[in-house]
mmCIF file of the N, C-alpha and C atoms, coordinates in Angstrom:
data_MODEL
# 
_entry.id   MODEL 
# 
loop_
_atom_site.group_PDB 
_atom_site.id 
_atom_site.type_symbol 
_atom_site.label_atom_id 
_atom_site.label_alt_id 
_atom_site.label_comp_id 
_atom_site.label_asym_id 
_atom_site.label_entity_id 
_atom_site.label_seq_id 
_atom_site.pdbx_PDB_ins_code 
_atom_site.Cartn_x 
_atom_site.Cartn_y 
_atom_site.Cartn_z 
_atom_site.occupancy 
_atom_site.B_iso_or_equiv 
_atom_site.pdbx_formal_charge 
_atom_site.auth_seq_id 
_atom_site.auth_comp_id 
_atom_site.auth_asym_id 
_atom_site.auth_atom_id 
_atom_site.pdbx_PDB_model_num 
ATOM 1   N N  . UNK A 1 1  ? 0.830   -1.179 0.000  1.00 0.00 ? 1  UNK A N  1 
ATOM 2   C CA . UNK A 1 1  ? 0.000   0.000  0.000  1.00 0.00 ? 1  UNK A CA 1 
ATOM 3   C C  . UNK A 1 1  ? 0.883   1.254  0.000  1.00 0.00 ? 1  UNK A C  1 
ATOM 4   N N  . UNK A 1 2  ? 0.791   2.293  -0.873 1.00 0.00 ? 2  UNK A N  1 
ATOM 5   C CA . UNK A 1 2  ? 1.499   3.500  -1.214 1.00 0.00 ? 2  UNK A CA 1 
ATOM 6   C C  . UNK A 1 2  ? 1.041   3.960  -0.270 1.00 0.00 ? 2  UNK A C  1 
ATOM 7   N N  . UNK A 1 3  ? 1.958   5.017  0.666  1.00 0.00 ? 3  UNK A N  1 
ATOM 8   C CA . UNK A 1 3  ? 1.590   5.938  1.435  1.00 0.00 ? 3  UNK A CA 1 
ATOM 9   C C  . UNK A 1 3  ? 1.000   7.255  0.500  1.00 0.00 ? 3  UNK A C  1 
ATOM 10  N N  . UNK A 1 4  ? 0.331   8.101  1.187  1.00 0.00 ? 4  UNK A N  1 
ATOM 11  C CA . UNK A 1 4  ? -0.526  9.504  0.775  1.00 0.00 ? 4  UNK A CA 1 
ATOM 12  C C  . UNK A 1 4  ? 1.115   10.542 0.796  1.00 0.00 ? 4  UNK A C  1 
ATOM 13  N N  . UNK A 1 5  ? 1.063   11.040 -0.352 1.00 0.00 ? 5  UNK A N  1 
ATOM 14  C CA . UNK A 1 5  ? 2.008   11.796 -0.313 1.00 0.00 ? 5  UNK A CA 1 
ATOM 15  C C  . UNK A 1 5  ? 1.697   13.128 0.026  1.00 0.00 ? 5  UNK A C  1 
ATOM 16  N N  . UNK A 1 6  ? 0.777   13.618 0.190  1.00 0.00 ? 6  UNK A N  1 
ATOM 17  C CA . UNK A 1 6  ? -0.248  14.739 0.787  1.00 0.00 ? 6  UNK A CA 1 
ATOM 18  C C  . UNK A 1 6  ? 0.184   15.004 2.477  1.00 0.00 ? 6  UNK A C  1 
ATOM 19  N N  . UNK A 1 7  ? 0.032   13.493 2.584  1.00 0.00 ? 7  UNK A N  1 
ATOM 20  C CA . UNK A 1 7  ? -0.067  13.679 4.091  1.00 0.00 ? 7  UNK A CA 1 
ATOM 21  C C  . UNK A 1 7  ? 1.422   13.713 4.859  1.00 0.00 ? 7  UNK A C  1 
ATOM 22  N N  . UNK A 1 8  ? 1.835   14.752 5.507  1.00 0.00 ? 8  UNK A N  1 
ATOM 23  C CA . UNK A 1 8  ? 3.213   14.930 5.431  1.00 0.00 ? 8  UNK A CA 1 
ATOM 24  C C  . UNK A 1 8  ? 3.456   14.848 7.337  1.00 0.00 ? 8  UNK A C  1 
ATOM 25  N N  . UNK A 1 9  ? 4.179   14.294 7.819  1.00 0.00 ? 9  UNK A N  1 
ATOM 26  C CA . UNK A 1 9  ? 4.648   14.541 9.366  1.00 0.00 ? 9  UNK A CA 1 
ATOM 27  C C  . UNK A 1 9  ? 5.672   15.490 9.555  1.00 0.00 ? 9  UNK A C  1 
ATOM 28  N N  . UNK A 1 10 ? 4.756   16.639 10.189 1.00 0.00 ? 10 UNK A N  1 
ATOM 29  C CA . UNK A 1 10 ? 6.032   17.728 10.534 1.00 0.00 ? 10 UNK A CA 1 
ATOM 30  C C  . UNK A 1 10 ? 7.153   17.704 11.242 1.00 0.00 ? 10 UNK A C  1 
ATOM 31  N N  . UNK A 1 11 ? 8.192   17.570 11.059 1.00 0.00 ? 11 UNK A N  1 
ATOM 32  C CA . UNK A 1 11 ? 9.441   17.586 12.267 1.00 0.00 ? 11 UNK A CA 1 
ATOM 33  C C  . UNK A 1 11 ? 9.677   18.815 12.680 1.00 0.00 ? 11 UNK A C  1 
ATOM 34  N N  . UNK A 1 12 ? 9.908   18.090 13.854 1.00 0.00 ? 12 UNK A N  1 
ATOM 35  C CA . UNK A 1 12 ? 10.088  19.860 15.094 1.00 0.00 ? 12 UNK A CA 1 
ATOM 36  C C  . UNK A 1 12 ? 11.531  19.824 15.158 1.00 0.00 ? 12 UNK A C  1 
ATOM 37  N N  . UNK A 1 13 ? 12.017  21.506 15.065 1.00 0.00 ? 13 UNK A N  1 
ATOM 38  C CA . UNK A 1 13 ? 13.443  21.409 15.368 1.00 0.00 ? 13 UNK A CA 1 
ATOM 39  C C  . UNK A 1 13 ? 13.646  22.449 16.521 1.00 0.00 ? 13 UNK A C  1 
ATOM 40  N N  . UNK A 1 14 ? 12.856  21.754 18.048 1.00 0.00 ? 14 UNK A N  1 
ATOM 41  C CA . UNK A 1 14 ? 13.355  22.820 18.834 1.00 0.00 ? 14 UNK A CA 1 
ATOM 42  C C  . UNK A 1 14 ? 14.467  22.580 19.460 1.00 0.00 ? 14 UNK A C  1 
ATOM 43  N N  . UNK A 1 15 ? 14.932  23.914 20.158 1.00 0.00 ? 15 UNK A N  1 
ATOM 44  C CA . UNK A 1 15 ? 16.609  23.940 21.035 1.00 0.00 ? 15 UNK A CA 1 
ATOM 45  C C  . UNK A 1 15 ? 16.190  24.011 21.978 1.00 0.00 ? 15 UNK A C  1 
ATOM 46  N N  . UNK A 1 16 ? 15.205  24.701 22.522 1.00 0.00 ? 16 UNK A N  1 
ATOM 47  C CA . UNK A 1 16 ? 15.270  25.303 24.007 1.00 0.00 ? 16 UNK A CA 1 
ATOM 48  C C  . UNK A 1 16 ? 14.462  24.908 24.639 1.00 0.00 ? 16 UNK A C  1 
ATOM 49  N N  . UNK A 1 17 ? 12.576  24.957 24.409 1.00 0.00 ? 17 UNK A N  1 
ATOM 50  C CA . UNK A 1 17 ? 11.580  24.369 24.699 1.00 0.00 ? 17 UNK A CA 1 
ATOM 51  C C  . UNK A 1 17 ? 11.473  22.748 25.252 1.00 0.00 ? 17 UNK A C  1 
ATOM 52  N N  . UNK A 1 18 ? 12.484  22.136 24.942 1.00 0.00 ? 18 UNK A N  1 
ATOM 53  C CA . UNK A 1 18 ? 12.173  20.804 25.464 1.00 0.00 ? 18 UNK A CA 1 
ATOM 54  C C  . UNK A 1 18 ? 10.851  19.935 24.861 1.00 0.00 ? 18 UNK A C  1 
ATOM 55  N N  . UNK A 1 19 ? 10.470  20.362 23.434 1.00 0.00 ? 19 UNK A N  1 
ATOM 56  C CA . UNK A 1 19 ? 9.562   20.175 23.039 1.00 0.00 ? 19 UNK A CA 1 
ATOM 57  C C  . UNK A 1 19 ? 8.259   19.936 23.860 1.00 0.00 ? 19 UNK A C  1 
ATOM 58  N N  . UNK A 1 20 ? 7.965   20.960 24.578 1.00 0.00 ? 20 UNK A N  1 
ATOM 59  C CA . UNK A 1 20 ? 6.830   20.725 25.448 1.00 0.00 ? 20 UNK A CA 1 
ATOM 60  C C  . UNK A 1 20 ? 5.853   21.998 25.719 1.00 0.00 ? 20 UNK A C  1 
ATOM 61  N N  . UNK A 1 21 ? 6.312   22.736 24.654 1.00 0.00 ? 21 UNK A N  1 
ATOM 62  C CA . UNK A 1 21 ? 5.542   23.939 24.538 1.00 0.00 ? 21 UNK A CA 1 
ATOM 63  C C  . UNK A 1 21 ? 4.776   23.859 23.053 1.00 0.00 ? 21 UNK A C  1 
ATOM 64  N N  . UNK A 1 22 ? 3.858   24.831 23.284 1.00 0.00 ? 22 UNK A N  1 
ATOM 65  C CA . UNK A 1 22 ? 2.737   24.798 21.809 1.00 0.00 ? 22 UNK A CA 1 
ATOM 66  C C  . UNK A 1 22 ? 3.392   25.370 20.579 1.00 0.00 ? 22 UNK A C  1 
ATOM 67  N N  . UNK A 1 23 ? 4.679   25.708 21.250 1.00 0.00 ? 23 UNK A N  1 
ATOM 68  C CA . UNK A 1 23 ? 4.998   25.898 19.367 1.00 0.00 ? 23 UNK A CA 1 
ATOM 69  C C  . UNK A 1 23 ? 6.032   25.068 18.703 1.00 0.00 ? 23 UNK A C  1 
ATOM 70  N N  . UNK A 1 24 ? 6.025   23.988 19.356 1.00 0.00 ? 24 UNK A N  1 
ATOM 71  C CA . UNK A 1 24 ? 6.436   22.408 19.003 1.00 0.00 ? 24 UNK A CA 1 
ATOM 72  C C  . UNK A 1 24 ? 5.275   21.670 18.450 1.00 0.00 ? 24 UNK A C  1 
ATOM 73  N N  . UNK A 1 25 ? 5.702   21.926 16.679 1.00 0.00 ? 25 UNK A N  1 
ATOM 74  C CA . UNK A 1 25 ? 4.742   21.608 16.015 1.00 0.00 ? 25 UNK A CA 1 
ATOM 75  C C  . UNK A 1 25 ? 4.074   19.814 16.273 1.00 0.00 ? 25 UNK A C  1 
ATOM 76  N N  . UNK A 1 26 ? 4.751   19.155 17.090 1.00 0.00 ? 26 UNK A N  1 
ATOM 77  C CA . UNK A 1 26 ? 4.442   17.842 17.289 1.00 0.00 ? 26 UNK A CA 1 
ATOM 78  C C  . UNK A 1 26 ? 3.919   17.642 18.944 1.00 0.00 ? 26 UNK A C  1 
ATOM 79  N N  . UNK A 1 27 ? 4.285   18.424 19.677 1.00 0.00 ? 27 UNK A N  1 
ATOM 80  C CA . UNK A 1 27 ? 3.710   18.805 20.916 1.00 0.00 ? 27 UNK A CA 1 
ATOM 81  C C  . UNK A 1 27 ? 1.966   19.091 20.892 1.00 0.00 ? 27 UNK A C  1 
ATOM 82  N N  . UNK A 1 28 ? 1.891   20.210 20.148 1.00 0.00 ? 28 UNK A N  1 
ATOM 83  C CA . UNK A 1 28 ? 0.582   21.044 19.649 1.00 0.00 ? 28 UNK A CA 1 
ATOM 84  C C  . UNK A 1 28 ? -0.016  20.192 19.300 1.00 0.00 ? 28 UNK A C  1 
ATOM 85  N N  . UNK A 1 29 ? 0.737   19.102 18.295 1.00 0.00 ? 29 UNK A N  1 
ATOM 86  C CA . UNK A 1 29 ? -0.672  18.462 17.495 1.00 0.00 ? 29 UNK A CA 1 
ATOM 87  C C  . UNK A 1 29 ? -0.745  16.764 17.863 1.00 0.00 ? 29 UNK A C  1 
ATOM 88  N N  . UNK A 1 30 ? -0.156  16.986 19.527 1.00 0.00 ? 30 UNK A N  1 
ATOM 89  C CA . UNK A 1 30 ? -0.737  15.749 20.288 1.00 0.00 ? 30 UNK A CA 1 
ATOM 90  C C  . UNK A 1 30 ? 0.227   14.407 20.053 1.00 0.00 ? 30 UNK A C  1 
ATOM 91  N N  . UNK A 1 31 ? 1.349   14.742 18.979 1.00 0.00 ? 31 UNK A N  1 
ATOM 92  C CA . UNK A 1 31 ? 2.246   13.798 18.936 1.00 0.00 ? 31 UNK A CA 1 
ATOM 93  C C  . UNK A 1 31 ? 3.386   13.457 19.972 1.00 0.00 ? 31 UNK A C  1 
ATOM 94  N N  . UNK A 1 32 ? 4.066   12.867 19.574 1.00 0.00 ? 32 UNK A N  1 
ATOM 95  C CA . UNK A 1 32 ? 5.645   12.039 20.305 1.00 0.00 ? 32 UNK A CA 1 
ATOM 96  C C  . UNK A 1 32 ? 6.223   13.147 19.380 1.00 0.00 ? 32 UNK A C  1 
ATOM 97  N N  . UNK A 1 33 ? 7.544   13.055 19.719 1.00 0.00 ? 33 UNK A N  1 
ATOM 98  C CA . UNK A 1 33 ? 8.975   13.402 19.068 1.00 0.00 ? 33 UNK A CA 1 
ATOM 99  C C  . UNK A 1 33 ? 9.263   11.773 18.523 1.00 0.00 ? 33 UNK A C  1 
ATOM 100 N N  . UNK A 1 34 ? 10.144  11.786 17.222 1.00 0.00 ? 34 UNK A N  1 
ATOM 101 C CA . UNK A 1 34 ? 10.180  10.531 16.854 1.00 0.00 ? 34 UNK A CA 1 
ATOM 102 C C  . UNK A 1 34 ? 11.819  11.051 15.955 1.00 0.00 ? 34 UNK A C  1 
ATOM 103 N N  . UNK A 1 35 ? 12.214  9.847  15.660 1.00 0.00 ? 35 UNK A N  1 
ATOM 104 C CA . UNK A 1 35 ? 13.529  10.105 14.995 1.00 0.00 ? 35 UNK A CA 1 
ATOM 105 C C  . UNK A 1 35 ? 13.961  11.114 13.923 1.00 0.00 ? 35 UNK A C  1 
ATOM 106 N N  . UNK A 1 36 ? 12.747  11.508 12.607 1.00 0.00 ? 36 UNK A N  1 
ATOM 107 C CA . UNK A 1 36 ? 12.685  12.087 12.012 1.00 0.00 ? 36 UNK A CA 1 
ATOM 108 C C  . UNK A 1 36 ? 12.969  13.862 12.716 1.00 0.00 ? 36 UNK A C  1 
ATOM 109 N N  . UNK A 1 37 ? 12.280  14.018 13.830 1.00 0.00 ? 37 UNK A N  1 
ATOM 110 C CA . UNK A 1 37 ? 13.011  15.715 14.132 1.00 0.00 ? 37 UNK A CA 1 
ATOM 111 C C  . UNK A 1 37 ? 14.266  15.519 14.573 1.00 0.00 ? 37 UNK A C  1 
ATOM 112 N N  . UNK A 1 38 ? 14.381  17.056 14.636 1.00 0.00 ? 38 UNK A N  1 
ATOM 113 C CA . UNK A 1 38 ? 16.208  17.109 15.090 1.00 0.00 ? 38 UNK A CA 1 
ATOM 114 C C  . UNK A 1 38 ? 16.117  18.007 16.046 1.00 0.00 ? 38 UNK A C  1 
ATOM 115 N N  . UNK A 1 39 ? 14.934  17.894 16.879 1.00 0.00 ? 39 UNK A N  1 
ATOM 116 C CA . UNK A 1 39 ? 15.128  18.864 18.089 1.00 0.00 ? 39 UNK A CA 1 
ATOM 117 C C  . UNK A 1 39 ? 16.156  18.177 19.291 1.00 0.00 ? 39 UNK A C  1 
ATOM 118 N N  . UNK A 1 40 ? 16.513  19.224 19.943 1.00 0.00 ? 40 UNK A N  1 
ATOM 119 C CA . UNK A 1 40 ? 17.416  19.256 21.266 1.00 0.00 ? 40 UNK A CA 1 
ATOM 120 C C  . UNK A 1 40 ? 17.212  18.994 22.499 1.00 0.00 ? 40 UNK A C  1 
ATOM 121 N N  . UNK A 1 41 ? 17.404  18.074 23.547 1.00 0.00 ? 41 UNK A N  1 
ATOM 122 C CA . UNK A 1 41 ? 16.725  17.925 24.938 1.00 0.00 ? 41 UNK A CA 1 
ATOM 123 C C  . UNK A 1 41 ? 15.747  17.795 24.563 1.00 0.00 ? 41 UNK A C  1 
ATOM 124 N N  . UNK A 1 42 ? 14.830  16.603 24.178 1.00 0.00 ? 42 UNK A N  1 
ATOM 125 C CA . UNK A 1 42 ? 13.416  16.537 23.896 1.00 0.00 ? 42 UNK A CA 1 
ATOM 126 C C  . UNK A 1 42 ? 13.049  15.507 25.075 1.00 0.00 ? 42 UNK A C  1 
ATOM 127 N N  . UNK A 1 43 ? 12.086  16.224 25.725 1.00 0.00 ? 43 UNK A N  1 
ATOM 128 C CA . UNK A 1 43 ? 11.155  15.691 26.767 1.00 0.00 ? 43 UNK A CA 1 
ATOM 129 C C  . UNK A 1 43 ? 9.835   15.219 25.964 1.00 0.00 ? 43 UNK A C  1 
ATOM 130 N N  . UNK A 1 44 ? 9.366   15.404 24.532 1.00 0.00 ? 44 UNK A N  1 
ATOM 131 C CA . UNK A 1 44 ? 8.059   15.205 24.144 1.00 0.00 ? 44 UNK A CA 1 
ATOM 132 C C  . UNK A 1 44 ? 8.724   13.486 23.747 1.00 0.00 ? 44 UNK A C  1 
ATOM 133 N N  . UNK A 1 45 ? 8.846   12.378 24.541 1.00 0.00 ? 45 UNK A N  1 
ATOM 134 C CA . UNK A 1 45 ? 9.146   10.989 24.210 1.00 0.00 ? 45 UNK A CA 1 
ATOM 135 C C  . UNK A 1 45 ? 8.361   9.910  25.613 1.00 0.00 ? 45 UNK A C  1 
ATOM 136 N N  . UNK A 1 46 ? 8.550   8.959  25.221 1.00 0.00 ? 46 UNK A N  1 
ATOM 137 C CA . UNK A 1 46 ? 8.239   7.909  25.843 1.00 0.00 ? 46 UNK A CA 1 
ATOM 138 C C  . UNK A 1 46 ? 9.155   7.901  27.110 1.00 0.00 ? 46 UNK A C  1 
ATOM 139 N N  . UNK A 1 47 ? 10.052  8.107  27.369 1.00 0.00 ? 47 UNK A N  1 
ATOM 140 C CA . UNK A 1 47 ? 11.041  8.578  28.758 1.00 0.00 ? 47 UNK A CA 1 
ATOM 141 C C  . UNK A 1 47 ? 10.603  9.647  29.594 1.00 0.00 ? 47 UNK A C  1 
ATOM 142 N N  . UNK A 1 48 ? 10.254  10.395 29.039 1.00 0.00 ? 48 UNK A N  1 
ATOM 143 C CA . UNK A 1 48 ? 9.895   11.990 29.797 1.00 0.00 ? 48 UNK A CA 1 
ATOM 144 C C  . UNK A 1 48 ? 7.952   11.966 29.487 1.00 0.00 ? 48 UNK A C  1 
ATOM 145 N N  . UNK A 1 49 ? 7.489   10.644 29.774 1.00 0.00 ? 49 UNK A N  1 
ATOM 146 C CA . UNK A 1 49 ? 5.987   10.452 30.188 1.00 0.00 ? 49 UNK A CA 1 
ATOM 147 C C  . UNK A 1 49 ? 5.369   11.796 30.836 1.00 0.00 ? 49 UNK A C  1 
ATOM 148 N N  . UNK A 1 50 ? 5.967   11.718 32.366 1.00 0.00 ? 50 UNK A N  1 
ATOM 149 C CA . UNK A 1 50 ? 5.490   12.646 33.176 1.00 0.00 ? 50 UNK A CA 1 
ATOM 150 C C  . UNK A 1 50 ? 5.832   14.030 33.060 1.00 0.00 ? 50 UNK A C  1 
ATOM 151 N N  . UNK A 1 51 ? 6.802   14.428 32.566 1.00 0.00 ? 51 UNK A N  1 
ATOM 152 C CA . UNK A 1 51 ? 6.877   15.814 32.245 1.00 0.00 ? 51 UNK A CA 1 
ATOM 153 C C  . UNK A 1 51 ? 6.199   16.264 30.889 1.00 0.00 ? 51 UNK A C  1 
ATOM 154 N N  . UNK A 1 52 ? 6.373   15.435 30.370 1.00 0.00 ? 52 UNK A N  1 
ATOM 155 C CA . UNK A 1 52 ? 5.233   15.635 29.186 1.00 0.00 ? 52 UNK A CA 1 
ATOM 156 C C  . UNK A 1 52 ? 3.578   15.537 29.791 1.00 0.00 ? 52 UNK A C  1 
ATOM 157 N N  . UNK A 1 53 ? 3.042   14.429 29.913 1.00 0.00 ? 53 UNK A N  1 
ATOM 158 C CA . UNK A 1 53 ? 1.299   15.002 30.757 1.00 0.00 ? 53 UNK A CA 1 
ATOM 159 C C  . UNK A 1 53 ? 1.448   15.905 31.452 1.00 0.00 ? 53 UNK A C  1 
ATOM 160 N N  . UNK A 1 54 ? 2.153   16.913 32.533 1.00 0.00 ? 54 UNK A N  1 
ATOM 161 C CA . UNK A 1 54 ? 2.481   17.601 33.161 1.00 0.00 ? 54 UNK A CA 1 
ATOM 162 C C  . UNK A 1 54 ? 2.617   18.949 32.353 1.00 0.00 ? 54 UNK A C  1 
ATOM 163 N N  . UNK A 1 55 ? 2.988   18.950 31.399 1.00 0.00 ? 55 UNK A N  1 
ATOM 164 C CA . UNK A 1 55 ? 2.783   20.046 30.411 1.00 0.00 ? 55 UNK A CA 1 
ATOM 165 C C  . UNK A 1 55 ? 1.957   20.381 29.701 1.00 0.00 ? 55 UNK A C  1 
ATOM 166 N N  . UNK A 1 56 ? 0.700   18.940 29.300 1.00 0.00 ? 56 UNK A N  1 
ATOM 167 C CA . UNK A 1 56 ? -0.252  19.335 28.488 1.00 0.00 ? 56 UNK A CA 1 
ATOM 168 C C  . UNK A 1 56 ? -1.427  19.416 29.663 1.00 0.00 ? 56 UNK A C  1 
ATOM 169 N N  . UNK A 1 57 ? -0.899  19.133 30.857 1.00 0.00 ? 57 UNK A N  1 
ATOM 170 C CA . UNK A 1 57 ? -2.336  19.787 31.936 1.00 0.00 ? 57 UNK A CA 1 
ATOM 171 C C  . UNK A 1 57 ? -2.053  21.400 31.916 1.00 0.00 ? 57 UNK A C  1 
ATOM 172 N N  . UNK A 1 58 ? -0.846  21.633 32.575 1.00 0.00 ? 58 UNK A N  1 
ATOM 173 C CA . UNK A 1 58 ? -0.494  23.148 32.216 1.00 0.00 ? 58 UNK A CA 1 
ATOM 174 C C  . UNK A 1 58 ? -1.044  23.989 31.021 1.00 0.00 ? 58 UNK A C  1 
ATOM 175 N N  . UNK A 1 59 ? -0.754  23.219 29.837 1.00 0.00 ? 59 UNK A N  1 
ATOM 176 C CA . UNK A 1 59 ? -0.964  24.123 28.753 1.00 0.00 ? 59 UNK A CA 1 
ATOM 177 C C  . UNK A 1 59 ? -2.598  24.090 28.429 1.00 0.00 ? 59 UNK A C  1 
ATOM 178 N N  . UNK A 1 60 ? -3.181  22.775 28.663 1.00 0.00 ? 60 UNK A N  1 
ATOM 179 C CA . UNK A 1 60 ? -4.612  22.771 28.523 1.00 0.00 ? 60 UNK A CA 1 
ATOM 180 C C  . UNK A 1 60 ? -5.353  24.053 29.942 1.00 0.00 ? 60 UNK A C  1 
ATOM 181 N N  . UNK A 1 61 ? -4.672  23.703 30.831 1.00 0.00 ? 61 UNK A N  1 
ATOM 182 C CA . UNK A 1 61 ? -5.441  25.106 32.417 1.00 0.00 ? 61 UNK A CA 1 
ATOM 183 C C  . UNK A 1 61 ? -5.657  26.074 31.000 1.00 0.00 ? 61 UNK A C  1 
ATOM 184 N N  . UNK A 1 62 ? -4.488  26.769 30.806 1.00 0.00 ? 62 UNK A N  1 
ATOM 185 C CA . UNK A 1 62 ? -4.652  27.964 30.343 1.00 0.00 ? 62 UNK A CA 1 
ATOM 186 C C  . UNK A 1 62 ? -5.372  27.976 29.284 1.00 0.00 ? 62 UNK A C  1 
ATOM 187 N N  . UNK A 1 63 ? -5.306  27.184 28.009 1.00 0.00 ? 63 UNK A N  1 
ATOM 188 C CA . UNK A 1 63 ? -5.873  27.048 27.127 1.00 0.00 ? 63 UNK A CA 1 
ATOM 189 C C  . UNK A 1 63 ? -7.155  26.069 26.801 1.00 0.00 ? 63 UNK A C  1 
ATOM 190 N N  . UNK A 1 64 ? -8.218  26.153 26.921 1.00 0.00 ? 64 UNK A N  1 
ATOM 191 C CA . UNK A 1 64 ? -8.876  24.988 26.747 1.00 0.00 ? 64 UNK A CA 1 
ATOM 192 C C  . UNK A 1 64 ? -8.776  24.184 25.581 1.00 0.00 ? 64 UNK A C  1 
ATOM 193 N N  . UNK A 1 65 ? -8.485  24.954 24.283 1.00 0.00 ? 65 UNK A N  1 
ATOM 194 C CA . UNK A 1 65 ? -8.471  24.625 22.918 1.00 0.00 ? 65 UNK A CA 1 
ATOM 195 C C  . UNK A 1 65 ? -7.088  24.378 22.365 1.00 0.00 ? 65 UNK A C  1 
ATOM 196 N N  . UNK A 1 66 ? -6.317  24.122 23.601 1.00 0.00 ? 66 UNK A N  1 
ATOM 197 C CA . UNK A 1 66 ? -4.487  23.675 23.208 1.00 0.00 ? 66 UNK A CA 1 
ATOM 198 C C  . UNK A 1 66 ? -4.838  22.876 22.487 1.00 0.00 ? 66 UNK A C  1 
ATOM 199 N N  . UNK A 1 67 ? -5.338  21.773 22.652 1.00 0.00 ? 67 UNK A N  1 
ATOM 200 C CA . UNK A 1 67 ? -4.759  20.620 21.893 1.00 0.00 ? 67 UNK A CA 1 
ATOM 201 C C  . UNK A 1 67 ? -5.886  20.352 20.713 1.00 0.00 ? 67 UNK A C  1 
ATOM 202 N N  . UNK A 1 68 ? -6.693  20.780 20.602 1.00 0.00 ? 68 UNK A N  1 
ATOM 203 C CA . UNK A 1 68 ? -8.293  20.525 19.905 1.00 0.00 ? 68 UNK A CA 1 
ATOM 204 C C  . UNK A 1 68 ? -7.472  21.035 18.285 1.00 0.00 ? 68 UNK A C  1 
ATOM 205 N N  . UNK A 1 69 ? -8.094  20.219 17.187 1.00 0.00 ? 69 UNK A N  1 
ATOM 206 C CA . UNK A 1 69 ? -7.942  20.646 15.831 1.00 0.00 ? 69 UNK A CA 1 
ATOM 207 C C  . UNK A 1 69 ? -7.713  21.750 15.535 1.00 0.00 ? 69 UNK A C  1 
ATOM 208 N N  . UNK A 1 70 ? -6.474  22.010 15.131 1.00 0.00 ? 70 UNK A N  1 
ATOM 209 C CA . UNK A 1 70 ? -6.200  23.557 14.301 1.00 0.00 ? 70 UNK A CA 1 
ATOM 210 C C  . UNK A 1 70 ? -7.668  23.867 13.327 1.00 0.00 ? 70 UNK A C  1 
ATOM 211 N N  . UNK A 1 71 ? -7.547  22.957 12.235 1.00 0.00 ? 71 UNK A N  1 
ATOM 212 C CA . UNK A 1 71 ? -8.265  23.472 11.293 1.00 0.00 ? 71 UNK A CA 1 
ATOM 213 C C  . UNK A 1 71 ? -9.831  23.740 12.008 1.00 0.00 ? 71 UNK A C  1 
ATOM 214 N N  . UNK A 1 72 ? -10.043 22.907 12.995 1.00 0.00 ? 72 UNK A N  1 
ATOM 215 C CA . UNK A 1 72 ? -11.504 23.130 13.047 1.00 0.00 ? 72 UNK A CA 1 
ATOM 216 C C  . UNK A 1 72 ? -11.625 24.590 13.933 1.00 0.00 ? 72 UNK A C  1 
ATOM 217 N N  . UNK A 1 73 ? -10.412 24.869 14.695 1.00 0.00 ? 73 UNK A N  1 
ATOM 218 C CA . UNK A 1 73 ? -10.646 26.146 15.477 1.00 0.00 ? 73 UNK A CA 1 
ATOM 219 C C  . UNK A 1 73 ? -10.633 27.340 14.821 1.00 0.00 ? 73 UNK A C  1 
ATOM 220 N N  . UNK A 1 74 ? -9.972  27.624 13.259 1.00 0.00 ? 74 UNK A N  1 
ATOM 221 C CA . UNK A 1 74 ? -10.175 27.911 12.084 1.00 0.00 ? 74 UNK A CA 1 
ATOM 222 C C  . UNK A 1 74 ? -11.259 28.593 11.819 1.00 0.00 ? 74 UNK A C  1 
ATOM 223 N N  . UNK A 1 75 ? -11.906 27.237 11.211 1.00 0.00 ? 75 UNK A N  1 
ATOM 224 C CA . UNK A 1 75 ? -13.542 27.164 11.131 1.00 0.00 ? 75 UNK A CA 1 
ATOM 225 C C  . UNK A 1 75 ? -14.634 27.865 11.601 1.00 0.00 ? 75 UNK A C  1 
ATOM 226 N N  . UNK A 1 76 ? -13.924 27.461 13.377 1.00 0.00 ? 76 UNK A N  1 
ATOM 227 C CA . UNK A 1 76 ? -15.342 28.048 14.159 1.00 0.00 ? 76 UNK A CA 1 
ATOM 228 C C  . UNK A 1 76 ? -14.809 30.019 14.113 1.00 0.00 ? 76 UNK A C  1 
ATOM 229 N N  . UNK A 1 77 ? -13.484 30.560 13.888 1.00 0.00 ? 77 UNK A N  1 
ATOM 230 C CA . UNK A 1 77 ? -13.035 31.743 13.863 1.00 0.00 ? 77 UNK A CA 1 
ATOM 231 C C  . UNK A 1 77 ? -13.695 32.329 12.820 1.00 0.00 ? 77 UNK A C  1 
ATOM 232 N N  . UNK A 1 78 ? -13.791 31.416 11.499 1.00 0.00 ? 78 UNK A N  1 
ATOM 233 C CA . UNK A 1 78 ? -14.484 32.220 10.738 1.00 0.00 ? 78 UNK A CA 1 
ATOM 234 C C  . UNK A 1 78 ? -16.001 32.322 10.629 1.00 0.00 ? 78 UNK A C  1 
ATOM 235 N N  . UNK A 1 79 ? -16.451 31.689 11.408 1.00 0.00 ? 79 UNK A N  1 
ATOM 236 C CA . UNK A 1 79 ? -17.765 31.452 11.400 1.00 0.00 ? 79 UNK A CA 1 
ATOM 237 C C  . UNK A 1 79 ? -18.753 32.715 12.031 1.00 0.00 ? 79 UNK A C  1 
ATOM 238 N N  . UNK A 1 80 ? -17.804 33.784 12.615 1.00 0.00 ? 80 UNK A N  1 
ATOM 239 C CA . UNK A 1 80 ? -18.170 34.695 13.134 1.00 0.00 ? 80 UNK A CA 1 
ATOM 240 C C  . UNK A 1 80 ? -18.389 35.929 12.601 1.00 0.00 ? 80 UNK A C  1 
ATOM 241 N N  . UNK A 1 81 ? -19.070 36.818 13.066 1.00 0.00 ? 81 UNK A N  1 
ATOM 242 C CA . UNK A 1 81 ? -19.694 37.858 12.209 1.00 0.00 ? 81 UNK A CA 1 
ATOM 243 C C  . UNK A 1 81 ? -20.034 38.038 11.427 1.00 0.00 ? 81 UNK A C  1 
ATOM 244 N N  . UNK A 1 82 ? -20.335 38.870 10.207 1.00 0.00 ? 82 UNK A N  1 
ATOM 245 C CA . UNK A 1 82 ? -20.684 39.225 8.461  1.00 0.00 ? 82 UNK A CA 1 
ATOM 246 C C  . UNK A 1 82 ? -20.598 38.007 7.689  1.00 0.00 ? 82 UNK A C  1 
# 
């Protein structure tokens, strides 16, 4: 079976974040860190479990819509006014 060439997995290349902030494009969108990025000190893995859930309770407090579909939050943005 051919993979979808459409469908692309973003690699994160953070330094500092520890991949555990929302602008760790694989953080945000609910993934692992996996071999393909080349980020630095990555806590977003199977080793760093607890500091990772520990970050997406944090980031969800503040945000309710951290982790919820980009595109659909999109959606409901444009769905407003005129």
């Amino acid at each position: 079976m051919e993979k979808n060439p459409s469908v692309r997995r973003s690699k994160c290349r953070c330094k500092k974040s520890n991949c555990v902030k929302l602008y760790c494009e694989c953080f945000s969108s609910g993934k692992i860190c996996d071999d393909s990025c080349q980020c630095l000190n990555c806590n977003n893995n199977n080793i760093f479990m607890d500091k990772r859930n520990r970050a997406i309770e944090n980031a969800s407090e503040k945000n309710e819509a951290a982790f919820s579909n980009k595109i659909e939050q999109t959606l409901k943005r444009k769905n407003h006014g005129c």
